[in-house]
C-alpha positions in Angstrom: -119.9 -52.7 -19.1 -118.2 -50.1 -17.0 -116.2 -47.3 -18.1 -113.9 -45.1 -15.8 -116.0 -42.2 -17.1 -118.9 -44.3 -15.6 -117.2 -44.6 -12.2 -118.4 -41.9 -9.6 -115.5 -40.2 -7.1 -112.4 -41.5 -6.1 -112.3 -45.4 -7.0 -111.4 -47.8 -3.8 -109.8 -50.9 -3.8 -112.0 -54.0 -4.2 -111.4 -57.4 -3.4 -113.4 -60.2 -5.4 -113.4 -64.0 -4.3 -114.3 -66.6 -6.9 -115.8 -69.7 -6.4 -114.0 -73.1 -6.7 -111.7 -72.7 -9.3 -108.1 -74.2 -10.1 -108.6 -76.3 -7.4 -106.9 -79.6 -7.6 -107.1 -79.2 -11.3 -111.1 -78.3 -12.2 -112.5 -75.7 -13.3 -109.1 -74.3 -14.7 -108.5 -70.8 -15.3 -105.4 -68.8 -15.3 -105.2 -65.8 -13.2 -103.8 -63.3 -16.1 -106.8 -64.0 -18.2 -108.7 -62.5 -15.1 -106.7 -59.9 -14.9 -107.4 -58.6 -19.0 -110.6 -59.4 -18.5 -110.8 -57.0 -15.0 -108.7 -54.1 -17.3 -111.2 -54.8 -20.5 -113.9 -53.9 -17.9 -112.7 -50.5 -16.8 -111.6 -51.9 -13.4 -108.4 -50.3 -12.4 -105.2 -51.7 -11.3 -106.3 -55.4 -11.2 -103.9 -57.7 -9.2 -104.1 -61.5 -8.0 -103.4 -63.3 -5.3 -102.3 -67.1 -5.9 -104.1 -69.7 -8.4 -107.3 -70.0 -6.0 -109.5 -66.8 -7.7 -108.4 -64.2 -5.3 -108.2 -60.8 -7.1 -107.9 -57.2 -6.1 -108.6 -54.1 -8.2 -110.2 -50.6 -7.4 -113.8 -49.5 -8.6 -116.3 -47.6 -6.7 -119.1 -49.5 -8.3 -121.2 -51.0 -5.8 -120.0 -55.1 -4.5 -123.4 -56.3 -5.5 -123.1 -54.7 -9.0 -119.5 -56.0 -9.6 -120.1 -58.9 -8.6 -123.1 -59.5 -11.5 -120.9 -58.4 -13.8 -118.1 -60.5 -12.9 -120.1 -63.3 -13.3 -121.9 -62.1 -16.4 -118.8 -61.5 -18.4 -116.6 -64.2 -16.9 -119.0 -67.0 -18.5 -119.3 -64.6 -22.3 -115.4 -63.9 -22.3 -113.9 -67.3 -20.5 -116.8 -70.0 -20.6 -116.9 -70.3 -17.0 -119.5 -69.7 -14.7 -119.3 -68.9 -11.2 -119.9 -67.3 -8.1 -118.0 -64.0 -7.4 -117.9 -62.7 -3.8 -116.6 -58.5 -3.5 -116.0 -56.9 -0.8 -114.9 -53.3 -0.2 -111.3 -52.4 1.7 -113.3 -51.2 4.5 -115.5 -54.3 4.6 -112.5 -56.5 4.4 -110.7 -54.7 7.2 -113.9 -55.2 9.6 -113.9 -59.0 8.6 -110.2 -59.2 10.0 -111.0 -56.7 12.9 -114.2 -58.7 13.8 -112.4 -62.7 13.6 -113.4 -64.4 17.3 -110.5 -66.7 17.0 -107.5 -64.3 17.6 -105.3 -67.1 19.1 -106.1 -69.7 17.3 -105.7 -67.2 14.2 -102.0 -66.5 15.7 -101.1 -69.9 16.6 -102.5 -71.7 13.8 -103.7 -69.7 10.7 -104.3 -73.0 8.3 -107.2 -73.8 10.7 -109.4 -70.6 10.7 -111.5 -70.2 7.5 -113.7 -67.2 6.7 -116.5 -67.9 4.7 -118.2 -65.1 2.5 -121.5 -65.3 1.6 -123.6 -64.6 -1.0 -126.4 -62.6 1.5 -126.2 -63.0 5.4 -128.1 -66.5 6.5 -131.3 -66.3 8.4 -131.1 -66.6 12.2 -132.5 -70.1 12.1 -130.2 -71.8 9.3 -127.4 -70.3 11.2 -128.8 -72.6 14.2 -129.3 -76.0 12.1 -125.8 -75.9 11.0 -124.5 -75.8 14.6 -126.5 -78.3 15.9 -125.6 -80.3 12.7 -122.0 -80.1 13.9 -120.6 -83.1 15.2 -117.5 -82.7 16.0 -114.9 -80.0 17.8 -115.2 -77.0 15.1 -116.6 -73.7 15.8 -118.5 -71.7 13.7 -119.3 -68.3 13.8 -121.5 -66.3 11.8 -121.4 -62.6 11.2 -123.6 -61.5 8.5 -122.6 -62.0 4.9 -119.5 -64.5 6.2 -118.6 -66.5 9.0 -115.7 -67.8 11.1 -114.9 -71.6 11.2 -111.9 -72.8 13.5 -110.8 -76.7 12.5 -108.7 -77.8 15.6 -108.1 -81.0 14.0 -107.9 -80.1 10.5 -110.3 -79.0 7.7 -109.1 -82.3 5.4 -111.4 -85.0 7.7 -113.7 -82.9 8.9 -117.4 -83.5 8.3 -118.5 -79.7 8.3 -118.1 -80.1 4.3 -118.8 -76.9 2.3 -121.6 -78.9 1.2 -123.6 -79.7 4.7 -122.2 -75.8 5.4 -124.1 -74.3 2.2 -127.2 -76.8 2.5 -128.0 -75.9 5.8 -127.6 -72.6 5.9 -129.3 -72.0 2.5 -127.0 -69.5 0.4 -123.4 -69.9 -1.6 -120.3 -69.5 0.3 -116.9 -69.4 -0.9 -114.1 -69.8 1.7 -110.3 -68.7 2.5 -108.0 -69.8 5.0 -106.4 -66.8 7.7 -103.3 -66.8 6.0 -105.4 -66.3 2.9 -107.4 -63.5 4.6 -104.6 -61.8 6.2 -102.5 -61.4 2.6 -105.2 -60.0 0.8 -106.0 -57.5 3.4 -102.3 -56.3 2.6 -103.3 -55.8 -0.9 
């Protein structure tokens, strides 16, 4: 576990994605239990962001580190396992600076989704996926996430989070623009 005496420097705001939870009622978890469990791990100032596992805190423990412990102590303390996803501040602020879809992102936010990724897909997968696209979405990949715009709609789509994770070959979580841009204000 870490302890704020463990904690080199300064600590910087973190923000940590989790993986498919509370969504249309499986996989339940409430957000303050995340919360205790964040302060019981020495994390400071933990804060959340709707029912969808979005949470915010400050640490200057490397992402990869947090986000093994995350997982770790999220299936010991609440009987859930799961994929966590942390970025830094900085990092987060490069993912909004570095989105391809600026007008769509304006115009229509509910259509963009950033995925995050567990490590960056190779080259190659990154290429299946595209050609496995069928109809008018764009996807973007930039290292460890990517850029998706739905111009008619994620809901019948058939770039599924499914084909998205078997094709390019690592876990993915993803968040909507408006998503994006609130937690970047955290």
């Amino acid at each position: 576990m870490l302890g704020a005496g463990d904690l080199p420097g300064p600590m910087t705001t973190r923000l940590a994605l989790i993986r498919g939870i509370n969504v249309g009622g499986h996989r339940p978890v409430l957000m303050a239990d995340l919360r205790g469990l964040l302060a019981r791990l020495g994390l400071a100032e933990p804060r959340s962001l709707l029912q969808s596992g979005n949470l915010a805190f400050r640490s200057e423990a490397p992402p990869a580190d947090l986000e093994r412990l995350l997982e770790s102590q999220t299936e010991k303390c609440l009987g859930l396992r799961t994929d966590y996803f942390v970025r830094t501040g900085a990092q987060w602020t490069a993912i909004i600076a570095g989105n391809p879809f600026a007008e769509a992102a304006a115009s229509d936010p509910g259509r963009l989704v950033v995925l995050f990724f567990k490590q960056a897909p190779a080259p190659a997968n990154v290429a299946a996926l595209q050609a496995a696209i069928v109809g008018r979405e764009t996807f973007e990949s930039a290292g460890r996430q990517a850029y998706v715009l739905y111009p008619d709609g994620i809901g019948r789509s058939r770039l599924t989070p499914a084909l998205i994770e078997t094709k390019l070959g690592v876990r993915a979580t993803g968040r909507n623009w408006n998503t994006v841009q609130k937690l970047g204000a955290l």
